[in-house]
PDB file of N, H, CA, C and O in Angstrom:
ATOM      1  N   UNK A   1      50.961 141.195 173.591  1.00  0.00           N
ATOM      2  CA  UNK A   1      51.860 140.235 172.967  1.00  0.00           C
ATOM      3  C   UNK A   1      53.106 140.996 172.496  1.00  0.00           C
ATOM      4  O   UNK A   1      52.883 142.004 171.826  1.00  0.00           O
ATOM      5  N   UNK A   2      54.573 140.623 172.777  1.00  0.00           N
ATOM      6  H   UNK A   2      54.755 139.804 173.321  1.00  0.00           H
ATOM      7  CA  UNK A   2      55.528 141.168 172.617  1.00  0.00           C
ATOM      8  C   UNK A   2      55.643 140.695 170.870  1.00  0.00           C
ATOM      9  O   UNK A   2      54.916 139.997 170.162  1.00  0.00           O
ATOM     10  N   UNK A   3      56.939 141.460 170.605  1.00  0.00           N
ATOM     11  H   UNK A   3      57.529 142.027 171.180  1.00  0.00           H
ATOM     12  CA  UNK A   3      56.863 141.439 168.858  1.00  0.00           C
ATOM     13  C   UNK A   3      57.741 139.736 169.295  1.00  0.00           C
ATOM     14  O   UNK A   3      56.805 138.937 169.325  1.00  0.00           O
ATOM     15  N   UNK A   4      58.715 139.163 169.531  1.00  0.00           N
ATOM     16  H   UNK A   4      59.475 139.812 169.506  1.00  0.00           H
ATOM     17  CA  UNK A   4      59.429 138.400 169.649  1.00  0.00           C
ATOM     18  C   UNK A   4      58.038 137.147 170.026  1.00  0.00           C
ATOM     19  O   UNK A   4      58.238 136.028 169.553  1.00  0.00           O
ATOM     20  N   UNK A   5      56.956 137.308 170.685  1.00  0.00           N
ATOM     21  H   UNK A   5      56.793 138.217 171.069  1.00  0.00           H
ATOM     22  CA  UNK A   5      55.538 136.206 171.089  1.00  0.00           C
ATOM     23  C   UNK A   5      54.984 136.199 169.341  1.00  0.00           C
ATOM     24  O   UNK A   5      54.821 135.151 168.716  1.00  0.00           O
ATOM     25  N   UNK A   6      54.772 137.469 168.806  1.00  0.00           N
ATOM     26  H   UNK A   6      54.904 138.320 169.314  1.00  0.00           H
ATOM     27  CA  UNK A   6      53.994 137.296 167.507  1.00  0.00           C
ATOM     28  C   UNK A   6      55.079 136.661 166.176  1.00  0.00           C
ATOM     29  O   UNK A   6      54.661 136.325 165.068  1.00  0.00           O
ATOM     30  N   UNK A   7      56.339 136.615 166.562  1.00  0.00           N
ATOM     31  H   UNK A   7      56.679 136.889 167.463  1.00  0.00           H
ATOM     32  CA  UNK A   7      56.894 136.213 165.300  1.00  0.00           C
ATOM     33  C   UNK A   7      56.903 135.029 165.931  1.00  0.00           C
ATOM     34  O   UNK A   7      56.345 134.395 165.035  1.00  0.00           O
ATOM     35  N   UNK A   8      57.085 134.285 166.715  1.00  0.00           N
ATOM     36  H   UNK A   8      57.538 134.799 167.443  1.00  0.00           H
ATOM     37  CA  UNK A   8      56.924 133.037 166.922  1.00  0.00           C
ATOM     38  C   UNK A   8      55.840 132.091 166.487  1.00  0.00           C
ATOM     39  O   UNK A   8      55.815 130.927 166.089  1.00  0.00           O
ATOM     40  N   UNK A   9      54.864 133.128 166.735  1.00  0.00           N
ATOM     41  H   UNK A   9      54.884 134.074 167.058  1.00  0.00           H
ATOM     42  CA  UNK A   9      53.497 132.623 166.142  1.00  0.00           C
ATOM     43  C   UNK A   9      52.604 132.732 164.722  1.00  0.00           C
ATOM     44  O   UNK A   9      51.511 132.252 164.419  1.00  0.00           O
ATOM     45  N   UNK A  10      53.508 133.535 164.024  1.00  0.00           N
ATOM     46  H   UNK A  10      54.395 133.925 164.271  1.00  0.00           H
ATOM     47  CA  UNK A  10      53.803 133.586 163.104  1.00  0.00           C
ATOM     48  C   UNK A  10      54.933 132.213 162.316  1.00  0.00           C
ATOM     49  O   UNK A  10      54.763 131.789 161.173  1.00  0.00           O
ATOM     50  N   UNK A  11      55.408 132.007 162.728  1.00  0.00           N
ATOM     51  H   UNK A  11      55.546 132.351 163.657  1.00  0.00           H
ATOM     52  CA  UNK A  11      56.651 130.989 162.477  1.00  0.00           C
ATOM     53  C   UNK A  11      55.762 129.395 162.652  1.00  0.00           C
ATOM     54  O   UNK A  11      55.822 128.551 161.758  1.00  0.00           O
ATOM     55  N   UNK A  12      55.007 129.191 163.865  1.00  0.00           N
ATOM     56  H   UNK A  12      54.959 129.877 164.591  1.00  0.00           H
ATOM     57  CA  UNK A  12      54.281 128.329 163.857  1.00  0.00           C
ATOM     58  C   UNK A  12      53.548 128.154 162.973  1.00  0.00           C
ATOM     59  O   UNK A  12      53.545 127.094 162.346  1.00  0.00           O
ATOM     60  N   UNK A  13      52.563 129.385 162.644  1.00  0.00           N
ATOM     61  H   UNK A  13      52.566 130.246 163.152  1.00  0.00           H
ATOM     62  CA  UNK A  13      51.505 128.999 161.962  1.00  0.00           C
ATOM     63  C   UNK A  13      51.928 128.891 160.491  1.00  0.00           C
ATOM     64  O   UNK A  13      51.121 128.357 159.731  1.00  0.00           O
ATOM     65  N   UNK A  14      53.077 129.328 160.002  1.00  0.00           N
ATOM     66  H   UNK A  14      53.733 129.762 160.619  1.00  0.00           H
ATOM     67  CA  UNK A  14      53.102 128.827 158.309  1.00  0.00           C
ATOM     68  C   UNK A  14      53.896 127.701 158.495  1.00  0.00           C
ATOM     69  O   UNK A  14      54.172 127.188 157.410  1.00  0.00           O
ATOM     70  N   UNK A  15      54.461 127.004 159.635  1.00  0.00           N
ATOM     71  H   UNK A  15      54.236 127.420 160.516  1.00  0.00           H
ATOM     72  CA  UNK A  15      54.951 125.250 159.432  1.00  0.00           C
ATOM     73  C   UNK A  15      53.860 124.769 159.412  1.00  0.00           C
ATOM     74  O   UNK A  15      53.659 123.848 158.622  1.00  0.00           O
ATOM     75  N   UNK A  16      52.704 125.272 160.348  1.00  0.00           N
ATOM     76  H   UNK A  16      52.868 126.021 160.990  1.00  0.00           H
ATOM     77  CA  UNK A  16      51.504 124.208 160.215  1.00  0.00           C
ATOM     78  C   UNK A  16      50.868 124.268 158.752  1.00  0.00           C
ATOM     79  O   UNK A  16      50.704 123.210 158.143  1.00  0.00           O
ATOM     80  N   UNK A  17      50.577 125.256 158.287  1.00  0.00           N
ATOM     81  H   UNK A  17      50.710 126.115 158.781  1.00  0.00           H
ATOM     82  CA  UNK A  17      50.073 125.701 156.965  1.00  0.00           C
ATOM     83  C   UNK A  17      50.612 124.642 156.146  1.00  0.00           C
ATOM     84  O   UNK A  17      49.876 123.859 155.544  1.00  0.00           O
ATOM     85  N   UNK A  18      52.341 124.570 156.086  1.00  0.00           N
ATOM     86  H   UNK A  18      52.939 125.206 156.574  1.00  0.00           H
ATOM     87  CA  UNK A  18      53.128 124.065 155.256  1.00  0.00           C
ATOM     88  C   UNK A  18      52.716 122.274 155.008  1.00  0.00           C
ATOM     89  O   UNK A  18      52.477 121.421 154.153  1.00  0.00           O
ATOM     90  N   UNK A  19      52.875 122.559 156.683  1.00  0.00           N
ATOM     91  H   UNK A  19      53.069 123.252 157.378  1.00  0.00           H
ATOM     92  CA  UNK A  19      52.817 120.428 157.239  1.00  0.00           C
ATOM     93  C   UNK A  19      51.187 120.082 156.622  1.00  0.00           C
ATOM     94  O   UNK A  19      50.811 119.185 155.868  1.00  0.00           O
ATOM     95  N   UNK A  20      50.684 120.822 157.066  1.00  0.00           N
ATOM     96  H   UNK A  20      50.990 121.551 157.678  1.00  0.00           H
ATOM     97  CA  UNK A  20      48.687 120.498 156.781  1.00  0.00           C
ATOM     98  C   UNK A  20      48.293 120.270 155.001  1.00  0.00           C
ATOM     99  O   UNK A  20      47.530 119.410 154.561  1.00  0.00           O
ATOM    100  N   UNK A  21      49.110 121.381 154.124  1.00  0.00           N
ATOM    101  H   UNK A  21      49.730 122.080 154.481  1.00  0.00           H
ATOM    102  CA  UNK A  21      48.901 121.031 152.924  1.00  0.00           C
ATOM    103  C   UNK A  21      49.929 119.679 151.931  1.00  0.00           C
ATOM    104  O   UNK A  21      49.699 118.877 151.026  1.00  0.00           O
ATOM    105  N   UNK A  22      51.205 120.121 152.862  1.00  0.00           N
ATOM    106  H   UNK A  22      51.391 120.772 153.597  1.00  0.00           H
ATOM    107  CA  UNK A  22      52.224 118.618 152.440  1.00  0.00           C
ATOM    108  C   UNK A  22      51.558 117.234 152.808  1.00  0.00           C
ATOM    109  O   UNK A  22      52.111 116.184 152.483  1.00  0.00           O
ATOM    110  N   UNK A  23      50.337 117.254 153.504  1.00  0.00           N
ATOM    111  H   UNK A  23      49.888 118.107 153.768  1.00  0.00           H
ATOM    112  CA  UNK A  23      49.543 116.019 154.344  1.00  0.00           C
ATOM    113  C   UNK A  23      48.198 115.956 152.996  1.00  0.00           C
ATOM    114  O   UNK A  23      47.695 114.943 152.510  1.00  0.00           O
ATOM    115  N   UNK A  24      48.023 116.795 152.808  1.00  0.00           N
ATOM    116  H   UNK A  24      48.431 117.618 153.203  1.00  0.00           H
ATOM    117  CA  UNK A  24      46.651 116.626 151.976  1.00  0.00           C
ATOM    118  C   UNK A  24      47.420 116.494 150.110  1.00  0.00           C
ATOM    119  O   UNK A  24      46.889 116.015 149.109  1.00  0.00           O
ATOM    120  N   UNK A  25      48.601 117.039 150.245  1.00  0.00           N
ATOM    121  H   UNK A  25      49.032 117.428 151.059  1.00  0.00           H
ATOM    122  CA  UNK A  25      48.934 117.019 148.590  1.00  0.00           C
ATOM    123  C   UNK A  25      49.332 115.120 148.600  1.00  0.00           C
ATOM    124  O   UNK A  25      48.890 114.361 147.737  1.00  0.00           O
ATOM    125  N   UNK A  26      50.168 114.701 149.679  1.00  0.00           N
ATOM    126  H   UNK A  26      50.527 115.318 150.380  1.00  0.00           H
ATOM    127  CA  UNK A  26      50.875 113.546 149.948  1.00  0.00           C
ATOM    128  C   UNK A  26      49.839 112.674 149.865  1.00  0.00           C
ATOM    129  O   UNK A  26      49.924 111.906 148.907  1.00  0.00           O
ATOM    130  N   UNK A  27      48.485 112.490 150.855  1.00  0.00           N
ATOM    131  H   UNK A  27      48.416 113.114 151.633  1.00  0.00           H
ATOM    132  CA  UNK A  27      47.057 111.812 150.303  1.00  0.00           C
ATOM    133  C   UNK A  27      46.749 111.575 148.738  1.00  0.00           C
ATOM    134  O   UNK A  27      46.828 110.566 148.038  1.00  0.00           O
ATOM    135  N   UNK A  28      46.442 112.638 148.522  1.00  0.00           N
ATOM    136  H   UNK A  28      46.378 113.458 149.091  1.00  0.00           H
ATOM    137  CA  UNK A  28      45.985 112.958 146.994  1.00  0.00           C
ATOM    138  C   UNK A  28      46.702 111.999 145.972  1.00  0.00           C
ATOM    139  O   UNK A  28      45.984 111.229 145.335  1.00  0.00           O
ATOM    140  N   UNK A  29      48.502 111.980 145.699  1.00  0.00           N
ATOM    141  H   UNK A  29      49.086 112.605 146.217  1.00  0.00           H
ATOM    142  CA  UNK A  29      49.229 111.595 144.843  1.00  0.00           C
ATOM    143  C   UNK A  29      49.096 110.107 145.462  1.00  0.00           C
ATOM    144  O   UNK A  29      48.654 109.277 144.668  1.00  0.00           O
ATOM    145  N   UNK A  30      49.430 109.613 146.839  1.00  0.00           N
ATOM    146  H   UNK A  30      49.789 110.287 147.485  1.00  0.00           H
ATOM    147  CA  UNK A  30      49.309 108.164 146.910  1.00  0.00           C
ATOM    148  C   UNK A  30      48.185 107.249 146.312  1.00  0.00           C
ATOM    149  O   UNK A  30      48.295 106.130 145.811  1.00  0.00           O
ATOM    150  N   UNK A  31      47.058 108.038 146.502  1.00  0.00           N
ATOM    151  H   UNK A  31      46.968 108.947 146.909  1.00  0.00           H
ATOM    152  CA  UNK A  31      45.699 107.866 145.869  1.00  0.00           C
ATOM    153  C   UNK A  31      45.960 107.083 144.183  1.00  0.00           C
ATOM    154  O   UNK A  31      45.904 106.012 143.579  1.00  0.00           O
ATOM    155  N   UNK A  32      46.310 108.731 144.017  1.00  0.00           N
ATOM    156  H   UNK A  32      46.355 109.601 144.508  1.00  0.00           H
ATOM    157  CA  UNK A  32      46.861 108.530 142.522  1.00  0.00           C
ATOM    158  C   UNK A  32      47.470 106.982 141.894  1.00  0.00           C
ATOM    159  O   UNK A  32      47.091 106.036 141.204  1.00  0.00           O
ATOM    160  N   UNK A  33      48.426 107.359 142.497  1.00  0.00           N
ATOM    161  H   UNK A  33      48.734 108.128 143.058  1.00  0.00           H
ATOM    162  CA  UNK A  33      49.496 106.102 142.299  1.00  0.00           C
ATOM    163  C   UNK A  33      49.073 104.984 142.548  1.00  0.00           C
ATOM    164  O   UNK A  33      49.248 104.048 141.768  1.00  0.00           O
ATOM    165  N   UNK A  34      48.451 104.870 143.657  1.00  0.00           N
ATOM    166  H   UNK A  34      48.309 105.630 144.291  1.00  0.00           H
ATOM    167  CA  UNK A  34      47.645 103.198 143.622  1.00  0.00           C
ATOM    168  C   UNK A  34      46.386 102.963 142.825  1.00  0.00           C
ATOM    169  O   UNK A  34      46.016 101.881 142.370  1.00  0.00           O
ATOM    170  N   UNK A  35      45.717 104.252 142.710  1.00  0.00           N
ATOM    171  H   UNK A  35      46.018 105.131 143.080  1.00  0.00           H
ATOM    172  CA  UNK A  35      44.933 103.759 141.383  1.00  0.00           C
ATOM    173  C   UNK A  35      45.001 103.514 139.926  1.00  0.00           C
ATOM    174  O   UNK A  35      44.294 102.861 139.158  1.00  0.00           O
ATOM    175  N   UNK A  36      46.140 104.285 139.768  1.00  0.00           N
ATOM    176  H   UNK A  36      46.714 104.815 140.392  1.00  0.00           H
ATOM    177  CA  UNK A  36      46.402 104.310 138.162  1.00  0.00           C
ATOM    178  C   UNK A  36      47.637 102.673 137.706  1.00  0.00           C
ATOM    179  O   UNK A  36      47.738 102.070 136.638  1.00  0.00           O
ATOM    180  N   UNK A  37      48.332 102.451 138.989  1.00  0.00           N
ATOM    181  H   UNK A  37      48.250 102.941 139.857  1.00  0.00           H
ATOM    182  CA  UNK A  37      49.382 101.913 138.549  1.00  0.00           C
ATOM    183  C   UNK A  37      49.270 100.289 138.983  1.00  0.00           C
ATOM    184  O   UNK A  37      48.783 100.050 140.088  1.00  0.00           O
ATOM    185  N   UNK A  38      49.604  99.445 138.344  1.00  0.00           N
ATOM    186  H   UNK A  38      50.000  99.640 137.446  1.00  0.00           H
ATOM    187  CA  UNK A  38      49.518  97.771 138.800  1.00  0.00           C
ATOM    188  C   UNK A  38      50.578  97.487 139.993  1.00  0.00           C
ATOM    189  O   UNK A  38      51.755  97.842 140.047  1.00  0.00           O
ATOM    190  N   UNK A  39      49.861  96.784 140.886  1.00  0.00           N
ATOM    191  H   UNK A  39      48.905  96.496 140.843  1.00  0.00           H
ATOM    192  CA  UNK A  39      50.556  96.168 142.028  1.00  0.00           C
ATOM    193  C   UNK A  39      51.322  95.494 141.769  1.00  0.00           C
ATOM    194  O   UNK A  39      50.994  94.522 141.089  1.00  0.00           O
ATOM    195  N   UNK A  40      52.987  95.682 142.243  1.00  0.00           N
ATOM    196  H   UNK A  40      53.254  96.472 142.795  1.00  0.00           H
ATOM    197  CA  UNK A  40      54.172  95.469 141.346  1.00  0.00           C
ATOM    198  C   UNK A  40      55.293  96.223 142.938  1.00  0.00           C
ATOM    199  O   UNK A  40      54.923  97.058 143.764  1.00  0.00           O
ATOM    200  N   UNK A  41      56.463  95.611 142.854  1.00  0.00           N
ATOM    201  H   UNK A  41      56.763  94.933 142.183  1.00  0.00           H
ATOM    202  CA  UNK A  41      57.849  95.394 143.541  1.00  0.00           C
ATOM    203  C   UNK A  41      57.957  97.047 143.191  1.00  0.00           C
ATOM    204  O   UNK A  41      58.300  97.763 144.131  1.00  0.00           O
ATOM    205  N   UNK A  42      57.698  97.651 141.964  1.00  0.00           N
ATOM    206  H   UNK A  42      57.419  97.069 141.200  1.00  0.00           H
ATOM    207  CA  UNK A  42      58.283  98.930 141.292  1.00  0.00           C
ATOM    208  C   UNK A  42      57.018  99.994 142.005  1.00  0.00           C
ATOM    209  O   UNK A  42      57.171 101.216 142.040  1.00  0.00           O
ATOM    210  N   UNK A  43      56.412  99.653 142.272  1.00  0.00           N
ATOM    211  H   UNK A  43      56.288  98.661 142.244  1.00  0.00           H
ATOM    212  CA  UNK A  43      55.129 101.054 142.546  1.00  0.00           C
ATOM    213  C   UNK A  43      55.243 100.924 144.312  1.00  0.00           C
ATOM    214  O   UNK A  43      55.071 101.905 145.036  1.00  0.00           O
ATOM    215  N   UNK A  44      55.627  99.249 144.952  1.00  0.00           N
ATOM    216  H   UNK A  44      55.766  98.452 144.364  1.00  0.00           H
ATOM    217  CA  UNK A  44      55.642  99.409 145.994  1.00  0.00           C
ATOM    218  C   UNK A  44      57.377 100.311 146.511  1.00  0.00           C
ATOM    219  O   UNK A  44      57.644 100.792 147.612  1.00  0.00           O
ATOM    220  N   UNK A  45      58.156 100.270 145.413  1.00  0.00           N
ATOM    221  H   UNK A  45      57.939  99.879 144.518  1.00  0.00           H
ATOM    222  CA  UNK A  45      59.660 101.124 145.832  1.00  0.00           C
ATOM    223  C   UNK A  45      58.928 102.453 145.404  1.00  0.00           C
ATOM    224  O   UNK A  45      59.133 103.370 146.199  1.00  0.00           O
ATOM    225  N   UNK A  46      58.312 102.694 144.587  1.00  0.00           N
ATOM    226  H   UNK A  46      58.146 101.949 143.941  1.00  0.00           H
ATOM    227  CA  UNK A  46      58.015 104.520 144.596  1.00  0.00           C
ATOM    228  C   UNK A  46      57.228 104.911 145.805  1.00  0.00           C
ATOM    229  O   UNK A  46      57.613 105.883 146.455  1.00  0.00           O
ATOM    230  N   UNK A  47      56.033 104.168 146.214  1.00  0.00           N
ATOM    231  H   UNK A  47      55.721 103.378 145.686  1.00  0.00           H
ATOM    232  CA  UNK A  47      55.615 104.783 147.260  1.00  0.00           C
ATOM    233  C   UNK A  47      56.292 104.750 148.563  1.00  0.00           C
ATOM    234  O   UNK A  47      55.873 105.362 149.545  1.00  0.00           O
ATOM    235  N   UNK A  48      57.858 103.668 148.542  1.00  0.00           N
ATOM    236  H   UNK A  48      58.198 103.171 147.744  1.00  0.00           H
ATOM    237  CA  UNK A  48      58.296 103.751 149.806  1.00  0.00           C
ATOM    238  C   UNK A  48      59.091 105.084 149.578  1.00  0.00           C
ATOM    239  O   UNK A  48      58.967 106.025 150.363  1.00  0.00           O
ATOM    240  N   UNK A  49      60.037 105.146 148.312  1.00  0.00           N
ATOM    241  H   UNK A  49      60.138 104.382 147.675  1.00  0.00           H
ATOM    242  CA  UNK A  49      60.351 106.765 148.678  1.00  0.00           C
ATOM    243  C   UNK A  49      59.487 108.267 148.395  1.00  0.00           C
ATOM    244  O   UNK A  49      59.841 109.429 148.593  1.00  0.00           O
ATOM    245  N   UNK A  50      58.187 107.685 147.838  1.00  0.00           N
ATOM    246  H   UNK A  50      57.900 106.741 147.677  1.00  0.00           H
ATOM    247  CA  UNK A  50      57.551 109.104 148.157  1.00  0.00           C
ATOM    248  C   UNK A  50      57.607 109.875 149.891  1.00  0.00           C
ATOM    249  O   UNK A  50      58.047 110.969 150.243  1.00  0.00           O
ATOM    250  N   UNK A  51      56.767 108.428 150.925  1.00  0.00           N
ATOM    251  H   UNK A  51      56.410 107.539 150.639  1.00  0.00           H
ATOM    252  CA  UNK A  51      57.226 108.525 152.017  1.00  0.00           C
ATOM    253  C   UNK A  51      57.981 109.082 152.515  1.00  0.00           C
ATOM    254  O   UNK A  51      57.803 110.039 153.268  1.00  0.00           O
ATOM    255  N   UNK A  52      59.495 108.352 152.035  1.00  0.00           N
ATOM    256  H   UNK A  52      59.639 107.574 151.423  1.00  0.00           H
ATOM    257  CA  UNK A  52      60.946 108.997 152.292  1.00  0.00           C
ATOM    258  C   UNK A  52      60.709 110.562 152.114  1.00  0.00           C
ATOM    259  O   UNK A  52      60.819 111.304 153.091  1.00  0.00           O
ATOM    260  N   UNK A  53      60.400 111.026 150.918  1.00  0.00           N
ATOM    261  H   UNK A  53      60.311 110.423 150.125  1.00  0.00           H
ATOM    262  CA  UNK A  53      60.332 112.386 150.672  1.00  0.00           C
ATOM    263  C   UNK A  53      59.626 113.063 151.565  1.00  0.00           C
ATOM    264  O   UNK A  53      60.131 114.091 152.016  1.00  0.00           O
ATOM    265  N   UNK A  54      58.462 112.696 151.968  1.00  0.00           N
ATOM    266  H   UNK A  54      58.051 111.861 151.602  1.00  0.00           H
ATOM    267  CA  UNK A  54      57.334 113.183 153.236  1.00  0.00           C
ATOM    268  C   UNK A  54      57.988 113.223 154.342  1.00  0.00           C
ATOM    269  O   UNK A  54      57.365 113.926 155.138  1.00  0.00           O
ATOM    270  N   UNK A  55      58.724 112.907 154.685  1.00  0.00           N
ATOM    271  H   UNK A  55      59.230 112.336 154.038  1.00  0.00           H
ATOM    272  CA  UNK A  55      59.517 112.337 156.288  1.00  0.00           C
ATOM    273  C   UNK A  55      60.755 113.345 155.839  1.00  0.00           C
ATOM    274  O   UNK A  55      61.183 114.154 156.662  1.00  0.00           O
ATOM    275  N   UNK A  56      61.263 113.274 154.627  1.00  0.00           N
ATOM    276  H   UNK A  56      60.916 112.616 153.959  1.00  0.00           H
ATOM    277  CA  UNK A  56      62.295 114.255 154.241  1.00  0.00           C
ATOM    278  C   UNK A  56      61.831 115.659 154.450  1.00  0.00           C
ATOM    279  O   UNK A  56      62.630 116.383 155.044  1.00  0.00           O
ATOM    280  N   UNK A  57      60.528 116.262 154.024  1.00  0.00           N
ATOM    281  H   UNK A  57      59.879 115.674 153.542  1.00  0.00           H
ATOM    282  CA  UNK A  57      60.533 117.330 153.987  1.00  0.00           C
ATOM    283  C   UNK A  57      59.964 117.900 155.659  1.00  0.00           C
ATOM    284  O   UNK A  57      60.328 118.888 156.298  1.00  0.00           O
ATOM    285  N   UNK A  58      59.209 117.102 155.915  1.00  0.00           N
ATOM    286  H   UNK A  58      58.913 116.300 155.396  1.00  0.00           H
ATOM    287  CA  UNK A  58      58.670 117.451 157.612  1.00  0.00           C
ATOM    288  C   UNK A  58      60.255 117.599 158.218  1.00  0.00           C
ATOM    289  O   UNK A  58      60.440 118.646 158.839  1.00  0.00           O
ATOM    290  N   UNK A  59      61.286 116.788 158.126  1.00  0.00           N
ATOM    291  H   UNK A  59      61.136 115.937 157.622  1.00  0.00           H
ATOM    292  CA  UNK A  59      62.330 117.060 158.734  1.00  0.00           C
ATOM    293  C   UNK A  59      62.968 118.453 158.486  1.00  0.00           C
ATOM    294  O   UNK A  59      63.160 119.347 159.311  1.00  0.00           O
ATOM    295  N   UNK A  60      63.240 118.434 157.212  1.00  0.00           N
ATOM    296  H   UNK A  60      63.084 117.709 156.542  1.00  0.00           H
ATOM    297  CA  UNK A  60      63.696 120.022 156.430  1.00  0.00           C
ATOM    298  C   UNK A  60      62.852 121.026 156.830  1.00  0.00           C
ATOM    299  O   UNK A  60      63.610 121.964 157.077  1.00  0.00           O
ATOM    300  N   UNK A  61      61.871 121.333 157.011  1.00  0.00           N
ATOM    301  H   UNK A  61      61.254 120.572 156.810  1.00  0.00           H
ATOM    302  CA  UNK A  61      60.694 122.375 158.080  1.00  0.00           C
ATOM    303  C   UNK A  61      60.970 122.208 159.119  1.00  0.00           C
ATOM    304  O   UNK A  61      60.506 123.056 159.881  1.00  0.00           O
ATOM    305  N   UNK A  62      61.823 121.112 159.769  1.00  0.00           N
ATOM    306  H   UNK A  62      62.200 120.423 159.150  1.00  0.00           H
ATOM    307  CA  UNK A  62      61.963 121.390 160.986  1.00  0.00           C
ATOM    308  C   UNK A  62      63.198 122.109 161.304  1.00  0.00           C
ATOM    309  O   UNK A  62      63.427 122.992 162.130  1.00  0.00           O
ATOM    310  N   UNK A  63      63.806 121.620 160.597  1.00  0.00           N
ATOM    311  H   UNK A  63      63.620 120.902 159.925  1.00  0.00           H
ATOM    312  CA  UNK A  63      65.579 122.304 160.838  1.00  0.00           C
ATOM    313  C   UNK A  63      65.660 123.655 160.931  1.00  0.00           C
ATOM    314  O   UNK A  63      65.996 124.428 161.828  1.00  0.00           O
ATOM    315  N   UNK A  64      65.096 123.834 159.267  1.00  0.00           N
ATOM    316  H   UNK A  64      64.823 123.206 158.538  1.00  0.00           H
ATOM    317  CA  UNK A  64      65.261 124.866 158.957  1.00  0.00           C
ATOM    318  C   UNK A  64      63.659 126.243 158.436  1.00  0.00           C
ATOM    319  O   UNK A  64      63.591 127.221 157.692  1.00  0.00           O
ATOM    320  N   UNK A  65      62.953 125.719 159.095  1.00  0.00           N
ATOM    321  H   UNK A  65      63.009 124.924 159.700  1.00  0.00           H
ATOM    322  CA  UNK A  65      62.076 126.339 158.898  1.00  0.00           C
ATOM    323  C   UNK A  65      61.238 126.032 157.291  1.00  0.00           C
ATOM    324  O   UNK A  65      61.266 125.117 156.467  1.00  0.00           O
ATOM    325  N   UNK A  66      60.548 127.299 157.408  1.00  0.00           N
ATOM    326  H   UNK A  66      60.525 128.042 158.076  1.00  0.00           H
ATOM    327  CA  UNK A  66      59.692 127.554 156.082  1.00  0.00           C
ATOM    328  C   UNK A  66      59.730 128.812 155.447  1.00  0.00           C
ATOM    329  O   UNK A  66      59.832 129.792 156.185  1.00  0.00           O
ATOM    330  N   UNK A  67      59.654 129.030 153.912  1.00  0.00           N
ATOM    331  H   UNK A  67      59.571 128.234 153.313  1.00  0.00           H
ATOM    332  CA  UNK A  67      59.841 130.067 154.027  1.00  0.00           C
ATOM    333  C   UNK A  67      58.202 131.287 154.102  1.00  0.00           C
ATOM    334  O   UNK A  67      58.344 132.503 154.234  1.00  0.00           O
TER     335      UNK A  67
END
């Protein structure tokens, strides 16, 4: 494996790291939020931009990596 094959794969594997735990933290808090909070116009706008934020940050890992 050339050094230029291992940093690549290197580079892969901490977006996946990144994407796999942003997927399990993002579960967890929606959880949250629909259990603790009353079904309401206001909890359904937070979870649409938590989303937003999820879709925000998978994009931002993509652009620009991870660190």
């Amino acid at each position: 494996m050339t050094l230029e094959e291992e940093a690549q794969e290197h580079i892969k594997a901490s977006r996946n790291k990144f994407l796999n735990e942003l997927a399990d933290h993002m579960e967890s808090v929606e959880v949250f939020i629909c259990d603790n909070l009353w079904e309401s116009h206001e909890r359904d706008n937070a979870l649409k931009a938590y989303t937003e934020m999820y879709l925000w940050a998978r994009q931002c890992s993509d652009l620009h990596g991870v660190k």
